[in-house]
C-alpha positions in Angstrom: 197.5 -13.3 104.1 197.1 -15.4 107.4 193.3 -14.1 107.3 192.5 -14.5 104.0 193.9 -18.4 104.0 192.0 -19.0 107.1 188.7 -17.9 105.0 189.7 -20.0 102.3 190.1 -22.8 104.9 186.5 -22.2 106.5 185.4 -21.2 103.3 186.6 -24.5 101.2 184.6 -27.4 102.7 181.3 -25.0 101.9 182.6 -24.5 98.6 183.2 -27.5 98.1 179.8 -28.9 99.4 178.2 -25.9 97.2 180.1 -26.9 94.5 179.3 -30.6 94.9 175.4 -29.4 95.5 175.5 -27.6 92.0 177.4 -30.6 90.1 174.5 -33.2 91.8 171.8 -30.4 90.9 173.3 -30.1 87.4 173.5 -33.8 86.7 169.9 -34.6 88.4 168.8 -32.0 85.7 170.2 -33.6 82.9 168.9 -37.3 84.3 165.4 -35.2 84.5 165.7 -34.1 81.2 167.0 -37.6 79.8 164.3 -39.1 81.7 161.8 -36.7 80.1 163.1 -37.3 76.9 162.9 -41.3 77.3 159.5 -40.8 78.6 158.0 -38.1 75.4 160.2 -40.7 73.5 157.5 -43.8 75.0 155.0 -41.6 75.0 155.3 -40.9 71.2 155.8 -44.4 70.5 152.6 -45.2 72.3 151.2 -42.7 70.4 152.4 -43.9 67.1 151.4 -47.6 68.6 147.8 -46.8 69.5 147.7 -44.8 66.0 149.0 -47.8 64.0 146.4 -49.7 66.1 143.6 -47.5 65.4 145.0 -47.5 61.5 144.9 -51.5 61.5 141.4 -51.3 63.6 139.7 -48.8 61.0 141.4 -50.8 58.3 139.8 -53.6 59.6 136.7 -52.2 60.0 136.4 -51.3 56.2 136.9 -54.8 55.4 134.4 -55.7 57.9 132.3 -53.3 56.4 133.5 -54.2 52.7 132.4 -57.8 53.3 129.2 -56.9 55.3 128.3 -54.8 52.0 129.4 -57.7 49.7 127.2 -60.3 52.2 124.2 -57.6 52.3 124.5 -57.6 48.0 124.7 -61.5 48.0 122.0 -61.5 50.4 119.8 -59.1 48.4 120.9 -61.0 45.3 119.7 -64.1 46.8 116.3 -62.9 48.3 115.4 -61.9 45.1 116.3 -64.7 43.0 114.3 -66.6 45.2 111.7 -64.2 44.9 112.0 -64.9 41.1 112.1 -68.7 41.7 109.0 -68.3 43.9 107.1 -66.4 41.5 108.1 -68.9 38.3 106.6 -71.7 40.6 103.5 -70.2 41.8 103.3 -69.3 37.5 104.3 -73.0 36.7 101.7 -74.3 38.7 99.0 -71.8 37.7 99.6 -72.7 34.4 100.4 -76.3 35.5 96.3 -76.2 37.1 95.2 -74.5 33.7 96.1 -76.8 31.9 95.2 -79.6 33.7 91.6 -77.9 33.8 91.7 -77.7 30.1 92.6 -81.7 30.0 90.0 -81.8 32.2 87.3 -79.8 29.9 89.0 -81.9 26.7 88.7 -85.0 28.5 84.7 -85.0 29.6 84.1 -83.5 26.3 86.0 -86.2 24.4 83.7 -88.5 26.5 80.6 -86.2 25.3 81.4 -86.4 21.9 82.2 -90.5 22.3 79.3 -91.1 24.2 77.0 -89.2 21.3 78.9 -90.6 18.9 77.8 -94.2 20.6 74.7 -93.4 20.7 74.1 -92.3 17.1 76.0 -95.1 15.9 73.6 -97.3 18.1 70.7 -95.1 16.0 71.8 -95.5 13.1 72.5 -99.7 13.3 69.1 -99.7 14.8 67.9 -97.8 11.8 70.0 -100.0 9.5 68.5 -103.3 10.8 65.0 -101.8 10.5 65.4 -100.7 7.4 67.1 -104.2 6.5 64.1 -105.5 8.3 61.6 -104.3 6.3 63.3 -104.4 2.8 63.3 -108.3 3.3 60.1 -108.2 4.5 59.3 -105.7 1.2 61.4 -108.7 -0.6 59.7 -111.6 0.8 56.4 -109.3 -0.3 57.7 -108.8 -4.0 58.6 -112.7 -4.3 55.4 -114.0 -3.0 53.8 -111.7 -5.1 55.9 -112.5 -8.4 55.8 -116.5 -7.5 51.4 -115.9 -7.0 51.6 -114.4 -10.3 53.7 -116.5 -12.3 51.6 -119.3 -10.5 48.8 -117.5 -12.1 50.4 -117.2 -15.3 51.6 -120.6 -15.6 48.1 -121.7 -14.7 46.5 -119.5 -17.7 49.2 -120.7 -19.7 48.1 -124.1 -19.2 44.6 -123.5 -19.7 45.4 -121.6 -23.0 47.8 -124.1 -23.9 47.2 -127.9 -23.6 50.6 -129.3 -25.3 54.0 -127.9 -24.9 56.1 -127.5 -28.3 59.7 -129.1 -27.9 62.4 -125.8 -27.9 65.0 -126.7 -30.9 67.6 -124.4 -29.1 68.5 -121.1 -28.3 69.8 -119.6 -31.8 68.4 -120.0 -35.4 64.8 -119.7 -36.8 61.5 -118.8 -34.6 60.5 -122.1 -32.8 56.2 -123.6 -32.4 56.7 -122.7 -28.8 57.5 -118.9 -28.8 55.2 -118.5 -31.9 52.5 -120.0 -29.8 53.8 -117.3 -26.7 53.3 -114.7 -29.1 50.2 -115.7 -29.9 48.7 -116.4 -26.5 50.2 -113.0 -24.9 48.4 -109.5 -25.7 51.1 -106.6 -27.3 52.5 -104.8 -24.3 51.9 -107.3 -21.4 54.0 -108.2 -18.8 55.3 -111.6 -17.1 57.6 -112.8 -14.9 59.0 -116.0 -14.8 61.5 -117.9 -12.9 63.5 -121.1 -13.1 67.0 -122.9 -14.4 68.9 -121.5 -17.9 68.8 -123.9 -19.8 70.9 -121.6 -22.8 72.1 -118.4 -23.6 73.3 -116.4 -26.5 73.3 -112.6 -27.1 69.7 -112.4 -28.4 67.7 -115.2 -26.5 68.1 -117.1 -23.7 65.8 -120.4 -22.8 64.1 -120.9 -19.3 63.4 -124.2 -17.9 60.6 -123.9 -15.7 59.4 -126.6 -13.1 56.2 -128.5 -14.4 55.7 -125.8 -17.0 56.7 -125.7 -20.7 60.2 -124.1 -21.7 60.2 -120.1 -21.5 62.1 -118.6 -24.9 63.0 -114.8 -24.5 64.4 -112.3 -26.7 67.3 -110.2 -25.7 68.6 -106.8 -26.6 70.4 -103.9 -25.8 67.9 -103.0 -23.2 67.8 -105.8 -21.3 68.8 -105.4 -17.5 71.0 -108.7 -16.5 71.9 -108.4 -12.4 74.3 -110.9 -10.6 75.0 -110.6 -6.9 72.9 -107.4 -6.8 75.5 -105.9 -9.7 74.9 -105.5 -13.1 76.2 -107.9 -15.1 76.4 -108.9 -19.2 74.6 -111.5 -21.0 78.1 -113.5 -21.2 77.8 -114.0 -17.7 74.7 -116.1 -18.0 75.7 -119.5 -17.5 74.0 -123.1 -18.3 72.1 -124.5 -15.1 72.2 -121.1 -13.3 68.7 -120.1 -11.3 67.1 -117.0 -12.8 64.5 -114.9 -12.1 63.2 -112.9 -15.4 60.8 -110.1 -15.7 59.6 -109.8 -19.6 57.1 -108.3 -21.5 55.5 -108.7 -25.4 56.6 -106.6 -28.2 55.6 -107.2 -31.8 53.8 -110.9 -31.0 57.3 -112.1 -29.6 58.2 -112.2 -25.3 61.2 -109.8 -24.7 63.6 -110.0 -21.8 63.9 -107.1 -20.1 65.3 -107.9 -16.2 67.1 -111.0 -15.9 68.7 -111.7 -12.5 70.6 -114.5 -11.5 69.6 -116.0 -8.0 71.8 -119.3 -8.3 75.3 -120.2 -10.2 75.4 -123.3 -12.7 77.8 -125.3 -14.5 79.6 -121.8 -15.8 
């Protein structure tokens, strides 16, 4: 007994120590293993960090690369409408230089066409004042003519008849004078005459003619009356116009057949 209590004497103090070796051993392994488990714990919730991270990152790389698409399709959107705009100008002013060449073309050949037109105008007034020209000169012709021969017929009437018969008027029975015209003038020839109206009805009309006897003429249906280059009636013959009569003889009696009136009178 002695023994055996001395060996649990000695043997206490390493028991003890062993015991207190395991206890520390035994609590160093379960700091270890709650150190461990704090550390997986961090480690797992950097994981889960960095993979929320890299969730967020590639989340905001699709919206990067959502809005780079949407910025590329604007982009692509915009080139071409500009293309678009670029080609509706370059059309505009092709057609914009068309048609100004056109107003060009219509322009020098409105001037063409004025410039021809000018000049066949000028032509043609040139024409008309030489054609103007010579019917006056034709006119003066005809007159001198027709005053040389009623010169020469006044002087054969004359020389044919010495004494003039006085003219009772322009209506009613056949008068000495126009029996003495008749007489004098062949059937079929032609006088002219000129000078003031001295009457007028629808069948005769009476010329007063400058130092020469009274002219009586017969009128009909035939006989051409012109007044400002017009025809006219025999009711437009007025007393005291001037007149210029062509006539000629028919049956022994002088017959009016052109009587134009170169002068007005007393209406």
């Amino acid at each position: 007994m002695t023994k055996l209590v001395k060996m649990r004497r000695l043997l206490a103090p390493a028991l003890a120590t062993a015991f207190l070796a395991a206890a520390g051993c035994q609590q160093e392994r379960q700091q270890g293993e709650e150190s461990a488990r704090e550390g997986a714990g961090k480690v797992q919730e950097g994981a889960q960090k960095v993979q929320d991270e890299a969730s967020q990152a590639y989340d905001k790389a699709k919206q990067a690369q959502e809005r780079a698409g949407k910025e590329m399709d604007e982009a692509t959107q915009s080139r071409e409408e500009s293309m678009t705009k670029q080609q509706e100008a370059q059309q505009a002013q092709e057609k914009s230089q068309q048609e100004g060449q056109q107003a060009k073309e219509a322009q020098q050949q409105a001037q063409q066409e004025s410039q021809q037109a000018q000049q066949e105008a000028q032509s043609a007034q040139q024409r008309g004042q030489q054609e103007q020209q010579e019917q006056q000169q034709q006119l003066q012709r005809e007159q001198q003519m027709q005053q040389e021969k009623a010169q020469q017929q006044a002087q054969q009437d004359q020389q044919q008849q010495p004494s003039a018969a006085p003219v009772v008027g322009a209506t009613g029975e056949q008068q000495p004078q126009q029996q003495a015209q008749g007489q004098q003038m062949q059937e079929g020839q032609q006088g002219q005459a000129q000078g003031t109206l001295q009457t007028a009805s629808d069948n005769q009309v009476v010329i007063q003619r400058q130092g020469e006897p009274p002219l009586q003429l017969n009128v009909n249906e035939e006989t051409q009356v012109m007044k400002d280059g017009q025809p006219a009636q025999v009711s437009d013959l007025s007393q005291g116009s001037q007149v210029r009569v062509q006539y000629r003889v028919e049956s022994d009696q002088p017959v009016a057949e052109r009587i134009e009136i170169t002068g007005e009178g007393q209406g």
